[in-house]
PDB file of N, CA, C and O in Angstrom, chain B, residues numbered from 101:
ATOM      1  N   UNK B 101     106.458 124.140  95.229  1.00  0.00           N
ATOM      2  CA  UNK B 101     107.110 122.847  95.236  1.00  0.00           C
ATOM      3  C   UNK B 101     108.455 122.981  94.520  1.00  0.00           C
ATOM      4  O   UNK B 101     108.671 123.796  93.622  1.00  0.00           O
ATOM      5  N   UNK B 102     109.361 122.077  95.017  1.00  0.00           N
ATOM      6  CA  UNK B 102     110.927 121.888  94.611  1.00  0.00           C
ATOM      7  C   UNK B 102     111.511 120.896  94.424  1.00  0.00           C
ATOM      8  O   UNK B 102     111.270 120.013  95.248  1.00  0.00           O
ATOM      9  N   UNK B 103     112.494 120.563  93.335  1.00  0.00           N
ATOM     10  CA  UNK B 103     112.991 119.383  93.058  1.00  0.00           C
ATOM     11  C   UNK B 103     114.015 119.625  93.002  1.00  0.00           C
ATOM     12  O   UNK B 103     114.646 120.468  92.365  1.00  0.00           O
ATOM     13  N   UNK B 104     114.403 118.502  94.035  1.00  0.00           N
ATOM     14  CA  UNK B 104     115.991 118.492  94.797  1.00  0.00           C
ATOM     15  C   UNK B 104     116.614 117.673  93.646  1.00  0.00           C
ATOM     16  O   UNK B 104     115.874 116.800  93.194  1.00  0.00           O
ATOM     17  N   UNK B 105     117.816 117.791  93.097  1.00  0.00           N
ATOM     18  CA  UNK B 105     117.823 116.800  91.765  1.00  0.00           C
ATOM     19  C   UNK B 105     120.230 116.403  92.930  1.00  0.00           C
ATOM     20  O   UNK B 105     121.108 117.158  93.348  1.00  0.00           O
ATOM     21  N   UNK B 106     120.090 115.236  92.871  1.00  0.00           N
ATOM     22  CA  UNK B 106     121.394 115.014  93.400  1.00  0.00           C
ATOM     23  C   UNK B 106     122.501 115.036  92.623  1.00  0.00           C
ATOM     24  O   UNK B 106     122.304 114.306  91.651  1.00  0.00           O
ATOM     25  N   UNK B 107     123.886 115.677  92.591  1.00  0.00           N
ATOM     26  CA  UNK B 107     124.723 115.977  92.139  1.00  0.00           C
ATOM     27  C   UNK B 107     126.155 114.614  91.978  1.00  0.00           C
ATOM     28  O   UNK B 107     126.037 113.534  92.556  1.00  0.00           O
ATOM     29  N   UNK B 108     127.108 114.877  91.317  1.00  0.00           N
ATOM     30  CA  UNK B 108     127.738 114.012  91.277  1.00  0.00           C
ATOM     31  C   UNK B 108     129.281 114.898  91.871  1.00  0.00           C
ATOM     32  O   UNK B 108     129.061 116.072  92.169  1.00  0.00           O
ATOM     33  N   UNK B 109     130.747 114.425  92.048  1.00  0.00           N
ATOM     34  CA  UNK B 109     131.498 115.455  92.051  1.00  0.00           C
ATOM     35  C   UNK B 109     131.940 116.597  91.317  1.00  0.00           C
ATOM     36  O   UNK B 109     132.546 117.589  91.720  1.00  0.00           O
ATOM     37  N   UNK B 110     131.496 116.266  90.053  1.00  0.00           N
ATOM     38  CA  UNK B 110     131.277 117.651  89.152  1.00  0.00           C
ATOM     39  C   UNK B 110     130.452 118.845  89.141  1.00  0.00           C
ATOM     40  O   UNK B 110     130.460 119.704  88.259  1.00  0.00           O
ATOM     41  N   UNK B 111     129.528 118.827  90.496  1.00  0.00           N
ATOM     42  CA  UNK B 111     127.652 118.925  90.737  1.00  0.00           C
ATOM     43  C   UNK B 111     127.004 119.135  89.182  1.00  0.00           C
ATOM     44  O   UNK B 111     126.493 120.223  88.917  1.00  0.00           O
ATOM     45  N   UNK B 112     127.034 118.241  88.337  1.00  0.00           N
ATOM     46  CA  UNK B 112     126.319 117.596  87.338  1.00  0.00           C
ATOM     47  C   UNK B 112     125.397 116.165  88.135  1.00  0.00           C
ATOM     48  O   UNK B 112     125.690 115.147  88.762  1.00  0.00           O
ATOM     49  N   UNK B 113     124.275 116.792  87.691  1.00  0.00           N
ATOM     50  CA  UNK B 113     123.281 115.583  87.509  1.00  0.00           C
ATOM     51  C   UNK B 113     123.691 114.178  88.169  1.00  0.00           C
ATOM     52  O   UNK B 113     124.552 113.709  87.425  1.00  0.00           O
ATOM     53  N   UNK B 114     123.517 113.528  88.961  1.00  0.00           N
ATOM     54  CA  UNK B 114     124.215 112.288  89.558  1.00  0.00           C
ATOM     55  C   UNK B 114     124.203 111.250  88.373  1.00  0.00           C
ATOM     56  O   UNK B 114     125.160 110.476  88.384  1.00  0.00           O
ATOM     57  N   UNK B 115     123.086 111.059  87.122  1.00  0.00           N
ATOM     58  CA  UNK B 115     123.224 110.071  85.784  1.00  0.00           C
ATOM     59  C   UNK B 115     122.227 110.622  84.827  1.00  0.00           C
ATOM     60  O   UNK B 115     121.412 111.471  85.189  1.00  0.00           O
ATOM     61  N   UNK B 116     122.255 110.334  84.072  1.00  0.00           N
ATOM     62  CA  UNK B 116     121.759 110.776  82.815  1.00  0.00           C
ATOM     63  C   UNK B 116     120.283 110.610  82.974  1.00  0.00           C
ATOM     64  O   UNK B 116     119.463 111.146  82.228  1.00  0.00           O
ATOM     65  N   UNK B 117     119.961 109.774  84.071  1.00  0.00           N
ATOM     66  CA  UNK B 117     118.483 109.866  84.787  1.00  0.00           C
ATOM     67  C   UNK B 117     118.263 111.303  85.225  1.00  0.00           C
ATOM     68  O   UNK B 117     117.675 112.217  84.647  1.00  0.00           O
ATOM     69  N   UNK B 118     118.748 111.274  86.134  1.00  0.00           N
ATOM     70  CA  UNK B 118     118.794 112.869  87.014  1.00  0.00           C
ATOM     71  C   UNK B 118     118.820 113.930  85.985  1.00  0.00           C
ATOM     72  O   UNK B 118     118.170 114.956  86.184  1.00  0.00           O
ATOM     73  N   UNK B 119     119.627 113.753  84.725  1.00  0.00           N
ATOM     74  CA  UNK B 119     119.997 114.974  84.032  1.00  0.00           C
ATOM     75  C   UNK B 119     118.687 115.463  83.495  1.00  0.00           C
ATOM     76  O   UNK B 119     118.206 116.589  83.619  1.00  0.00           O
ATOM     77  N   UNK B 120     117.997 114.002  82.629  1.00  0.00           N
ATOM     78  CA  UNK B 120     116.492 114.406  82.091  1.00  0.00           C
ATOM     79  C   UNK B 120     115.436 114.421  83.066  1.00  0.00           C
ATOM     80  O   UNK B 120     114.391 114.866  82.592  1.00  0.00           O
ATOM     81  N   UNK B 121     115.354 114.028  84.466  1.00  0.00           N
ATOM     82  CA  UNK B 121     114.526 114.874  85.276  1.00  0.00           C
ATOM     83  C   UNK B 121     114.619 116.048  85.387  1.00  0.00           C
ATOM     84  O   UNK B 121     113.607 116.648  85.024  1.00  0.00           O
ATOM     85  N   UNK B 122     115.679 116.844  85.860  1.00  0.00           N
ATOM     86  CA  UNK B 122     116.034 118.103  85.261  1.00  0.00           C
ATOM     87  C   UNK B 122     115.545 118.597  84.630  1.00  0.00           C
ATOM     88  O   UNK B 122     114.594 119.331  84.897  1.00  0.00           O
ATOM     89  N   UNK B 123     116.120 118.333  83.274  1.00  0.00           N
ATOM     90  CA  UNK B 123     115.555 118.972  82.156  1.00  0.00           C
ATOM     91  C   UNK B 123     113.805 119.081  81.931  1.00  0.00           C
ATOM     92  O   UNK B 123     113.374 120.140  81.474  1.00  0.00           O
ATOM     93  N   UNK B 124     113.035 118.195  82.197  1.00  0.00           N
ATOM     94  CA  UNK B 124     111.532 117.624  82.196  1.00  0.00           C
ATOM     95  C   UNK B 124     111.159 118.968  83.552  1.00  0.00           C
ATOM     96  O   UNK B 124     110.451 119.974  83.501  1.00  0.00           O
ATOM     97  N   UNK B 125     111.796 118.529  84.388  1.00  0.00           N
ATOM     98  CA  UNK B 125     111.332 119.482  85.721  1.00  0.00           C
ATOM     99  C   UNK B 125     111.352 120.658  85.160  1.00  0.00           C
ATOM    100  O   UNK B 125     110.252 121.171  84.954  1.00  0.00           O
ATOM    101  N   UNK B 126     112.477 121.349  84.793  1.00  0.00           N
ATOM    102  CA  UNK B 126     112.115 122.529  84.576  1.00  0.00           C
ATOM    103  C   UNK B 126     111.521 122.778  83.328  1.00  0.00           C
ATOM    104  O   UNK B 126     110.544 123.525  83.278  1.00  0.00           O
ATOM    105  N   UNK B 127     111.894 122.348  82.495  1.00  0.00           N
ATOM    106  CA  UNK B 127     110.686 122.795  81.349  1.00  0.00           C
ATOM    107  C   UNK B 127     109.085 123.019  81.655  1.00  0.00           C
ATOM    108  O   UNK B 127     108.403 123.629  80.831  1.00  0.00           O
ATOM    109  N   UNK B 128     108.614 122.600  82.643  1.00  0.00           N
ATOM    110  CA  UNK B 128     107.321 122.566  83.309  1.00  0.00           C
ATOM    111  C   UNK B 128     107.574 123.532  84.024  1.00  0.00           C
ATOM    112  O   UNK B 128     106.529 124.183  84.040  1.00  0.00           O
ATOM    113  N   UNK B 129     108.651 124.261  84.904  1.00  0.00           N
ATOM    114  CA  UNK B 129     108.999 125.426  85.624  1.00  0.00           C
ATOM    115  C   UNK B 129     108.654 125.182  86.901  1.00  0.00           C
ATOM    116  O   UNK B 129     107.786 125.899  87.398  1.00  0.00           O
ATOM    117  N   UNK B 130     109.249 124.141  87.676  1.00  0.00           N
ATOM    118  CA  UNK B 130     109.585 123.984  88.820  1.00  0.00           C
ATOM    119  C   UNK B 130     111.031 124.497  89.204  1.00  0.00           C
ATOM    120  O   UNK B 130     111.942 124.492  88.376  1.00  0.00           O
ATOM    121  N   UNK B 131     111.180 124.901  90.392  1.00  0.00           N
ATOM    122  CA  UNK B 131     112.548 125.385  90.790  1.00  0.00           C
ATOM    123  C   UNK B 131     113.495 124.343  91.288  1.00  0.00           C
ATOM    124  O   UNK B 131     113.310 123.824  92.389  1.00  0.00           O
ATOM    125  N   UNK B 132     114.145 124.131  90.796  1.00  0.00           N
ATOM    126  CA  UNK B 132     115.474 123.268  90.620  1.00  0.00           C
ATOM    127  C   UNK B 132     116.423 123.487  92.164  1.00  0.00           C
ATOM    128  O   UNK B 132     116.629 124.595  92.658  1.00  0.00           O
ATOM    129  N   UNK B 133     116.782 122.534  92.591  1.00  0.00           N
ATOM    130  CA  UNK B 133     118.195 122.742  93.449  1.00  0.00           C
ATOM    131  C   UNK B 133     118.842 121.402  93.224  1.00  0.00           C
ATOM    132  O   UNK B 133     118.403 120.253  93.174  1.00  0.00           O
ATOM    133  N   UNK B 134     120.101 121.970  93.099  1.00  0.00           N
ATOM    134  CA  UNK B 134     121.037 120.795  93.254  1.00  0.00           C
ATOM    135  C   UNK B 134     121.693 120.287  94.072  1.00  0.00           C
ATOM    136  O   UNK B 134     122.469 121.111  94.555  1.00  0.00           O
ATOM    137  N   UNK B 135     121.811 119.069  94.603  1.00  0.00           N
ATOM    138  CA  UNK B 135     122.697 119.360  96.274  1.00  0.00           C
ATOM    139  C   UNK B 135     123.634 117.999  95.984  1.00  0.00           C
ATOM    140  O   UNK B 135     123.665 117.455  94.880  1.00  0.00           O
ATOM    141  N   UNK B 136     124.225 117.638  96.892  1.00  0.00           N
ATOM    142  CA  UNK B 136     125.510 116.501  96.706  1.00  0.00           C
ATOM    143  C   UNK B 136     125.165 115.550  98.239  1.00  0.00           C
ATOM    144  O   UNK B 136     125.411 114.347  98.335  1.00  0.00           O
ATOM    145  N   UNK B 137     124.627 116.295  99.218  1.00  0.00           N
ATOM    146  CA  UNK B 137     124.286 115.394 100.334  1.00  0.00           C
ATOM    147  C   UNK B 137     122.712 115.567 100.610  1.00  0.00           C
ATOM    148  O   UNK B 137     122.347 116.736 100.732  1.00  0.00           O
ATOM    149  N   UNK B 138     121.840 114.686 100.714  1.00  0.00           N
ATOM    150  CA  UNK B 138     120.486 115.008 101.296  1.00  0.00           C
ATOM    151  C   UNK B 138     120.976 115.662 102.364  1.00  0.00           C
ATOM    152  O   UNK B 138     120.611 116.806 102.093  1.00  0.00           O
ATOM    153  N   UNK B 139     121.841 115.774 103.915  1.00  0.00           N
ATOM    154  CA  UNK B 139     121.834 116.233 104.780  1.00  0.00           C
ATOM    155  C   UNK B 139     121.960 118.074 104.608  1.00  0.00           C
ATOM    156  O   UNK B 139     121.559 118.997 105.316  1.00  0.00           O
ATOM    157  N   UNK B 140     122.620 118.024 103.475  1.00  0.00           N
ATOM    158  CA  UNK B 140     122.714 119.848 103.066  1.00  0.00           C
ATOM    159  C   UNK B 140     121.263 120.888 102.737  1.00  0.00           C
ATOM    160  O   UNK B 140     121.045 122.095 102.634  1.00  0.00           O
ATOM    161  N   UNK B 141     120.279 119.297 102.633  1.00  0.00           N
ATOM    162  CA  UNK B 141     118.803 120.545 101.732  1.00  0.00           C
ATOM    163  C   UNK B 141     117.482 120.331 102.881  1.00  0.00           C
ATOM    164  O   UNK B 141     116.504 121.015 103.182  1.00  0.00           O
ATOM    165  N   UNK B 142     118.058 118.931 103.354  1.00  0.00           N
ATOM    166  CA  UNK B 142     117.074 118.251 104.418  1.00  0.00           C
ATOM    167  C   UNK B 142     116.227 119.760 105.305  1.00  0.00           C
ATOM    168  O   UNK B 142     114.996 119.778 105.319  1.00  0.00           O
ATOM    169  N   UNK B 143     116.717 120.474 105.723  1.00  0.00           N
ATOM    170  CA  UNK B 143     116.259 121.743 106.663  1.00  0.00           C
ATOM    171  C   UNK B 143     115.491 122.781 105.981  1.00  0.00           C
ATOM    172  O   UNK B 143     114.861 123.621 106.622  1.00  0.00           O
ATOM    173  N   UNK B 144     115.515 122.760 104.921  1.00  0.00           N
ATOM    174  CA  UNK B 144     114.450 123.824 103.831  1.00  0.00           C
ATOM    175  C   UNK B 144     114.041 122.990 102.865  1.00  0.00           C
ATOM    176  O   UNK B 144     113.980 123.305 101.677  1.00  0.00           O
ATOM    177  N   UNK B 145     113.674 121.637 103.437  1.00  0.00           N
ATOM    178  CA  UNK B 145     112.813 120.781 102.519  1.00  0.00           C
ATOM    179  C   UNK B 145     111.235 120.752 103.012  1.00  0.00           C
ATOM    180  O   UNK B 145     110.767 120.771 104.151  1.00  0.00           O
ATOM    181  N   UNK B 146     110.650 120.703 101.831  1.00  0.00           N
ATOM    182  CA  UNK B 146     108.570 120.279 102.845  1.00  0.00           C
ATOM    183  C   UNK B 146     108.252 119.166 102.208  1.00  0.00           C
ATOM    184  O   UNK B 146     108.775 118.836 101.144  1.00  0.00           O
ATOM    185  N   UNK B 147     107.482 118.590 102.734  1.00  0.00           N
ATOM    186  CA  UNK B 147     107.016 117.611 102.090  1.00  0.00           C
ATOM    187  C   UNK B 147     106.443 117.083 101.069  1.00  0.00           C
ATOM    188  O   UNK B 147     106.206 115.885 100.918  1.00  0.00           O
ATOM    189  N   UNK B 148     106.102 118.306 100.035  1.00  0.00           N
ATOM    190  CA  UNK B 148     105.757 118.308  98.949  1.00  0.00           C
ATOM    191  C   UNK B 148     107.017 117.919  98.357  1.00  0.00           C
ATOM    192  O   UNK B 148     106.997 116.859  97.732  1.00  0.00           O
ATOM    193  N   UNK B 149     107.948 118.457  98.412  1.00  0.00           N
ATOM    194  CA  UNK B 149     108.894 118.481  97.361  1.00  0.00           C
ATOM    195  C   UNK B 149     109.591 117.229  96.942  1.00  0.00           C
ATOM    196  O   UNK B 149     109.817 116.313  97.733  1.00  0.00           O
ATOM    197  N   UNK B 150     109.974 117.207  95.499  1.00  0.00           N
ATOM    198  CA  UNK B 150     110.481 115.762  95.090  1.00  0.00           C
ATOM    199  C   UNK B 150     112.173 116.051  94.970  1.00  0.00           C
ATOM    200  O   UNK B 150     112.869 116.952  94.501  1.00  0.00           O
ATOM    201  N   UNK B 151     112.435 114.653  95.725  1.00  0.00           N
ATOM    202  CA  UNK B 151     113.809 114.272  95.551  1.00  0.00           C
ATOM    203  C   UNK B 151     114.499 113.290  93.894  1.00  0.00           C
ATOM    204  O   UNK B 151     114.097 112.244  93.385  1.00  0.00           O
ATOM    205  N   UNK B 152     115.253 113.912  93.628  1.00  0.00           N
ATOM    206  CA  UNK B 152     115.833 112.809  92.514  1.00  0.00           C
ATOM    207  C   UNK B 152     116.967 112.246  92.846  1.00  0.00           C
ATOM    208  O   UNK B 152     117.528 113.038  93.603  1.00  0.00           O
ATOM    209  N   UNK B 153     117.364 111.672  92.754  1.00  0.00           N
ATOM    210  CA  UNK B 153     118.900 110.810  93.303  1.00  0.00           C
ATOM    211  C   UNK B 153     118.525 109.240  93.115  1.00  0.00           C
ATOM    212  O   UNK B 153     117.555 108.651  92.638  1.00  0.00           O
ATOM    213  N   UNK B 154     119.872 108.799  93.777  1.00  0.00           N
ATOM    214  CA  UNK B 154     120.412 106.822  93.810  1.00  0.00           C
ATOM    215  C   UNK B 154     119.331 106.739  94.885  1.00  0.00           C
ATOM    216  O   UNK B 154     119.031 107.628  95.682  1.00  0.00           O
ATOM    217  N   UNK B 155     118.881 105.716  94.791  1.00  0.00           N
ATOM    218  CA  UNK B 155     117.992 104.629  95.717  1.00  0.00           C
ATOM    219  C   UNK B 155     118.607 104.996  97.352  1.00  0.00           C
ATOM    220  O   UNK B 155     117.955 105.348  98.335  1.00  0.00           O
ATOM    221  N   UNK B 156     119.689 104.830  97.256  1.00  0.00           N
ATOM    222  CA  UNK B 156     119.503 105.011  99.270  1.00  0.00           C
ATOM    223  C   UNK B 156     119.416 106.589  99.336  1.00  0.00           C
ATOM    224  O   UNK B 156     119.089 106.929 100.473  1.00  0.00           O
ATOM    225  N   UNK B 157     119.558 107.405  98.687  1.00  0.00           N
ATOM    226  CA  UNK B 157     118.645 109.015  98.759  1.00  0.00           C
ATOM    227  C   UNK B 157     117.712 108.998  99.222  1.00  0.00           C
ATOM    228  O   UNK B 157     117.424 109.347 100.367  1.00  0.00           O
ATOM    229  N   UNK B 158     116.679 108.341  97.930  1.00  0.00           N
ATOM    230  CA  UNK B 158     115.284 108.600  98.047  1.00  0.00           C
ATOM    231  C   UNK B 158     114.817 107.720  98.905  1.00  0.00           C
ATOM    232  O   UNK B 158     113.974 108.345  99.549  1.00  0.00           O
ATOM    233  N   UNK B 159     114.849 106.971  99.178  1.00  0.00           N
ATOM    234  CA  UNK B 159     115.065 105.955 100.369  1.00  0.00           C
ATOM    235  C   UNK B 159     114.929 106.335 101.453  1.00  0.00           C
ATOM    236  O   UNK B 159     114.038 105.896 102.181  1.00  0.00           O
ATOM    237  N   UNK B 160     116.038 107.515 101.935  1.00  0.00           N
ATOM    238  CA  UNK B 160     116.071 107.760 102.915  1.00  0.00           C
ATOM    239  C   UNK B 160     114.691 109.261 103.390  1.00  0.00           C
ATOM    240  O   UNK B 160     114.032 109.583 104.379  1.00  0.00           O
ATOM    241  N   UNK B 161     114.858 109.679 102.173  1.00  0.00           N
ATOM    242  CA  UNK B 161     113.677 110.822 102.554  1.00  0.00           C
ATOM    243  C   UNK B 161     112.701 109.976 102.521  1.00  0.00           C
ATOM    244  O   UNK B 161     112.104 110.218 103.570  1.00  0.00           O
ATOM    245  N   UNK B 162     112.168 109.169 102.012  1.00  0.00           N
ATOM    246  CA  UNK B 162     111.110 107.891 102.230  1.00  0.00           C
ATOM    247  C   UNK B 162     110.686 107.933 103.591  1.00  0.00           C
ATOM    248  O   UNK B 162     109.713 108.459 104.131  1.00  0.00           O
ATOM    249  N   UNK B 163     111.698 107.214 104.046  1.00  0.00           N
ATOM    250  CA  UNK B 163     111.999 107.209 105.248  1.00  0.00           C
ATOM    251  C   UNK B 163     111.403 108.089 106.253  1.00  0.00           C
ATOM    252  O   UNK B 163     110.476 107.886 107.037  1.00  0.00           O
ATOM    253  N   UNK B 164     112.151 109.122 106.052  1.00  0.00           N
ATOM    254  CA  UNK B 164     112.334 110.543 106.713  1.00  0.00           C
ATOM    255  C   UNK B 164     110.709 110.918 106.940  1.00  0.00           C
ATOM    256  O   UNK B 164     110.321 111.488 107.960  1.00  0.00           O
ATOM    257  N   UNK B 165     109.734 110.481 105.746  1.00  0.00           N
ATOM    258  CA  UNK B 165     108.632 110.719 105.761  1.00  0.00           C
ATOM    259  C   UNK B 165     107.404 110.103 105.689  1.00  0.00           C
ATOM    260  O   UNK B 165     106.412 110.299 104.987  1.00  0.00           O
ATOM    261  N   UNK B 166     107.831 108.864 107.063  1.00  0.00           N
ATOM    262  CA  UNK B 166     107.639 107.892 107.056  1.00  0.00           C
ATOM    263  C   UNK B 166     106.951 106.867 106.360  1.00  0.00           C
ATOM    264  O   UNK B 166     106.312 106.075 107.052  1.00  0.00           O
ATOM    265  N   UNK B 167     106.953 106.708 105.002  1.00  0.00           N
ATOM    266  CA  UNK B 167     106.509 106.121 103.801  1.00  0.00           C
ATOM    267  C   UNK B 167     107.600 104.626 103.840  1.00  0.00           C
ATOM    268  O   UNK B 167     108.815 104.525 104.014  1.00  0.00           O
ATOM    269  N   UNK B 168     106.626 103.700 103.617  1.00  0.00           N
ATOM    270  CA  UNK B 168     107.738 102.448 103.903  1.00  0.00           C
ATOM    271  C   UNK B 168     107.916 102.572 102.239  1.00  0.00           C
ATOM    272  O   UNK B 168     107.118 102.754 101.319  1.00  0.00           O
ATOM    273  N   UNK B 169     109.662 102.344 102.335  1.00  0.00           N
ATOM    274  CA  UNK B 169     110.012 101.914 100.756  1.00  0.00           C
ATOM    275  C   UNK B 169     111.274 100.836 101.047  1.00  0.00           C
ATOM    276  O   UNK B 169     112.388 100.925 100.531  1.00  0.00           O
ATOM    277  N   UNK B 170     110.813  99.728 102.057  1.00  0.00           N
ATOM    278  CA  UNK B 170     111.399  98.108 102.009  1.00  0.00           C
ATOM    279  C   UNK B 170     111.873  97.758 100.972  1.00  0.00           C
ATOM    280  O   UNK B 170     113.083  97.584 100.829  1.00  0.00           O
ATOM    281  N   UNK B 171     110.646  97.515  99.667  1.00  0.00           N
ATOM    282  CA  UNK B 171     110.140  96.644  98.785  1.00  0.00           C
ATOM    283  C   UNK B 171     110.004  97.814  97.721  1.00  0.00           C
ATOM    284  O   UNK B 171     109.098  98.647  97.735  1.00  0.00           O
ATOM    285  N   UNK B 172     111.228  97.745  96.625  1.00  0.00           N
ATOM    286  CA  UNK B 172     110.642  98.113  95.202  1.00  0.00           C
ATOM    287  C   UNK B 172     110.708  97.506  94.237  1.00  0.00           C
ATOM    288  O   UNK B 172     111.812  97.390  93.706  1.00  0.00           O
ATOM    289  N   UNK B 173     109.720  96.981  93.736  1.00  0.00           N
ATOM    290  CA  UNK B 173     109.566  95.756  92.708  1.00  0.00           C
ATOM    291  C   UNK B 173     108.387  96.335  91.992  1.00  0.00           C
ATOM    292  O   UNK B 173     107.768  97.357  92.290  1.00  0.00           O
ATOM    293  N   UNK B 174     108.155  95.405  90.870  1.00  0.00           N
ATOM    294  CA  UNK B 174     107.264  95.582  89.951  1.00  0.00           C
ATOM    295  C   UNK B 174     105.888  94.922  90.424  1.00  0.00           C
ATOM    296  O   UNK B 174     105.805  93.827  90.981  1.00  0.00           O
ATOM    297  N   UNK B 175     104.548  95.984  90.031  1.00  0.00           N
ATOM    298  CA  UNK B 175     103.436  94.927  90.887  1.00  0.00           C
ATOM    299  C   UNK B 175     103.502  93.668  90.196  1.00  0.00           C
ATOM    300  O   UNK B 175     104.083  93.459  89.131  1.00  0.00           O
ATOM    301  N   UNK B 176     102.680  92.625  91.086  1.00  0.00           N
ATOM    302  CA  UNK B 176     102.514  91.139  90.748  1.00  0.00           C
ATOM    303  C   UNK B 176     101.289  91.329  89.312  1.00  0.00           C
ATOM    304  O   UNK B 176     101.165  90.435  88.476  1.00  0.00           O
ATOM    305  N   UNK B 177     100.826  92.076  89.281  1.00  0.00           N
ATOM    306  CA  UNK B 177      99.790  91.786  88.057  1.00  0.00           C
ATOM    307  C   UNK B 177     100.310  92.296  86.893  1.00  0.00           C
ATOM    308  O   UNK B 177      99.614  92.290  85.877  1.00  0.00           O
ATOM    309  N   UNK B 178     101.870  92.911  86.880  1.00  0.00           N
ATOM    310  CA  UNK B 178     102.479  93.341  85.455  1.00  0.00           C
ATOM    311  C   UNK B 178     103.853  91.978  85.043  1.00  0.00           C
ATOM    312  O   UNK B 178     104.174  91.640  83.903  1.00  0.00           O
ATOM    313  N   UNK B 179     104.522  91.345  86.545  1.00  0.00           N
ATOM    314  CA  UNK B 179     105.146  90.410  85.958  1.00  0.00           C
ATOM    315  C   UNK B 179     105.703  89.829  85.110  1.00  0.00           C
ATOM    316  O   UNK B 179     106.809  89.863  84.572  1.00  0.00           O
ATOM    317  N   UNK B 180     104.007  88.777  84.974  1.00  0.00           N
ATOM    318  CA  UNK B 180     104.243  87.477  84.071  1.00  0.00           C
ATOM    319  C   UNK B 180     104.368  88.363  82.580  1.00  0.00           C
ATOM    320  O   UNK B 180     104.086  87.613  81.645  1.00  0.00           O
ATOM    321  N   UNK B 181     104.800  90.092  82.016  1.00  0.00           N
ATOM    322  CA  UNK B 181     105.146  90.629  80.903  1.00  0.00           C
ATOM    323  C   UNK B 181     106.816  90.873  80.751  1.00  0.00           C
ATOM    324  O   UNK B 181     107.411  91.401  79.812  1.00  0.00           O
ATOM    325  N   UNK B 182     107.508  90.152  82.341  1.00  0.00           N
ATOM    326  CA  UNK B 182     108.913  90.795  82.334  1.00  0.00           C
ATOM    327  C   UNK B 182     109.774  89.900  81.177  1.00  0.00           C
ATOM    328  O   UNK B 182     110.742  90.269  80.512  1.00  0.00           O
ATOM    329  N   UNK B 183     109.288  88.987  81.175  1.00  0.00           N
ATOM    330  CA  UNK B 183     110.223  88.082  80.706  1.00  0.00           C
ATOM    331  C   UNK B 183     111.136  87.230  81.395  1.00  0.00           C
ATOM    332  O   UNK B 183     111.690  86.262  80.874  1.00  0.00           O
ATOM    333  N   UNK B 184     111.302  87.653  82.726  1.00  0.00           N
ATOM    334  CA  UNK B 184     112.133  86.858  83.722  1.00  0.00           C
ATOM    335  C   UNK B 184     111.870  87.249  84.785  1.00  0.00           C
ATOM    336  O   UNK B 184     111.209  88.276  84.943  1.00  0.00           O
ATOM    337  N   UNK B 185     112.189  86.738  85.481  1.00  0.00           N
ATOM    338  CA  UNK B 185     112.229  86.775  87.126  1.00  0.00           C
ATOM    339  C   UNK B 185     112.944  88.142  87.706  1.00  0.00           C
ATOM    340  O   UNK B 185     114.103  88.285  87.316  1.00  0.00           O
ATOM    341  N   UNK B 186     112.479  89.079  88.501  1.00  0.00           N
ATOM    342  CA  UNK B 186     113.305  90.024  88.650  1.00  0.00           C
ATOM    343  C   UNK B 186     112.912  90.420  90.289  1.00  0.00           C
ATOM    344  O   UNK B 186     113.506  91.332  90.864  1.00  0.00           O
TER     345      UNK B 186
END
């Protein structure tokens, strides 16, 4: 298994999210790739493997694998702990 982690124009980490997936990923010793377009890794990807990136990324490999991801919200039985409406 491989974790595609998405790049920014620096190919650093796309946010400080991505950076500590990274870091977490490999410390456990998964093999790392970094890419800047899903369309560049899409062809030596399997389905095991986890994507990190912005929402229309992962989204789209979602997608890609046909997993509906419409709707990402918090379940209804954690809510009424948000404090507001979200």
């Amino acid at each position: 298994m491989k974790v595609y982690i998405q790049t920014n124009r620096k190919n650093m980490p796309y946010s400080v999210n991505g950076y500590v997936a990274m870091k977490g990923f490999e410390q456990i010793g998964f093999e790392i790739i970094l890419f800047k377009s899903l369309d560049e890794v899409l062809p030596n990807m399997n389905r095991e493997d986890i994507v990190v990136g912005g929402i229309q990324t992962v989204r789209r490999r979602l997608n890609q694998l046909k997993i509906n991801s419409d709707e990402i919200n918090y379940p209804e039985s954690i809510r009424k702990y948000l404090g507001r409406k979200i």
